[in-house]
C-alpha positions in Angstrom: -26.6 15.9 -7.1 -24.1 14.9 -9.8 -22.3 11.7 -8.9 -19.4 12.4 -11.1 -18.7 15.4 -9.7 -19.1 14.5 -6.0 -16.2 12.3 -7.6 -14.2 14.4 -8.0 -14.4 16.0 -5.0 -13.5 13.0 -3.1 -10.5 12.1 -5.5 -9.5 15.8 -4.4 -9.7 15.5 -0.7 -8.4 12.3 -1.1 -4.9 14.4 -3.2 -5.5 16.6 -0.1 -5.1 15.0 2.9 -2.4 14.4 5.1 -2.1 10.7 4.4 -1.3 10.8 0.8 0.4 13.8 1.1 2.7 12.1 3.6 2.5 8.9 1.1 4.2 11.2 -1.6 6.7 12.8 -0.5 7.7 9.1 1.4 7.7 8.0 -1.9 9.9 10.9 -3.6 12.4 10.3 -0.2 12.8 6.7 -0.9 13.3 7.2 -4.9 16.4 9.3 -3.9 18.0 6.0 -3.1 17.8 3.2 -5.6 18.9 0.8 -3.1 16.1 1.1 -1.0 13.5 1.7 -3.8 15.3 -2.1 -5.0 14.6 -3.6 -2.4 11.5 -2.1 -1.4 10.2 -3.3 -5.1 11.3 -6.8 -4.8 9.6 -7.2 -1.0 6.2 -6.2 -2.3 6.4 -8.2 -5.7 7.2 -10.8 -3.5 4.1 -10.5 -1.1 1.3 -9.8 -4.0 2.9 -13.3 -5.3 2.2 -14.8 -1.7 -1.1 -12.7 -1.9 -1.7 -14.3 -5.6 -1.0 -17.5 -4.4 -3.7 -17.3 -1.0 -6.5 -16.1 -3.7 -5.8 -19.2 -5.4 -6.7 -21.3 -2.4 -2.8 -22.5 -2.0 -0.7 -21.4 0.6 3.2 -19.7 -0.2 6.0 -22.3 0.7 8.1 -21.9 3.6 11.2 -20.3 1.8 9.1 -17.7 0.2 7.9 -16.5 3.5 11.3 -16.5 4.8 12.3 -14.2 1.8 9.5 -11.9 2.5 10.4 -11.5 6.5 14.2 -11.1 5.4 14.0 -8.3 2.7 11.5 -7.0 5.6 13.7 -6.8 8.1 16.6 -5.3 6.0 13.7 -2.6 4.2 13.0 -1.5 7.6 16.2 -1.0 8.9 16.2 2.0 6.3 14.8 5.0 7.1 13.8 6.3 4.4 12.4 2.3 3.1 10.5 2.3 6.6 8.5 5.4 6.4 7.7 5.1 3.2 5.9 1.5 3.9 4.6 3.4 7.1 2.9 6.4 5.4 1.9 3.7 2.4 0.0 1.6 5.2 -2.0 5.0 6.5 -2.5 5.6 2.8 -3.9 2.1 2.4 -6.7 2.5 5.3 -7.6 5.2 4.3 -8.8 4.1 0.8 -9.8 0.9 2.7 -11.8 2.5 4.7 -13.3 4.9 2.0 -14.2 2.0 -0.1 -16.1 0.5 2.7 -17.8 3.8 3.6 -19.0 3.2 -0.8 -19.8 -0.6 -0.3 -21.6 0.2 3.2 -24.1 2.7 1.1 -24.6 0.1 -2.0 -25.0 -3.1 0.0 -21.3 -4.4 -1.7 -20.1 -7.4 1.2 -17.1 -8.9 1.0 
């Protein structure tokens, strides 16, 4: 068995399946309108600072919370802004759940 090629087979049924096929064209819908894609863009670059900022053993401060639950609440009132973030969640377990599959078989714990 080649492990580089069994690779690429699962990077291709990953491209393949319904999740990240969904994910894509989510994505392609919500580029359509820069507004959303704005906004969409600020709410996570706000979250992977409050994500940042968690790793670093510090909790984010009240008003950056309340920035990230506002730009939520607008993003999702959106369509096109809510099912993208929808199909990028299913996305997300996916590969979550794929890399724990991997970390199972290697003895990896996090």
């Amino acid at each position: 068995m080649n492990v580089y090629e069994e690779a690429h087979n699962l990077a291709r049924a990953i491209k393949e399946s319904n999740e990240f096929k969904d994910f894509e064209q989510k994505q392609l819908a919500a580029q359509d309108d820069p507004d959303t894609l704005s906004m969409i863009r600020e709410m996570q670059s706000i979250q992977l600072q409050a994500q940042s900022l968690q790793i670093a053993g510090q909790q984010p401060d009240a008003e950056m919370m309340q920035r990230i639950q506002s730009l939520y609440t607008m993003v999702m009132t959106k369509p096109k802004a809510a099912e993208y973030l929808q199909a990028e969640a299913r996305f997300s377990i996916m590969i979550k759940d794929v890399f724990e599959i991997l970390s199972d078989v290697i003895n990896i714990k996090f």
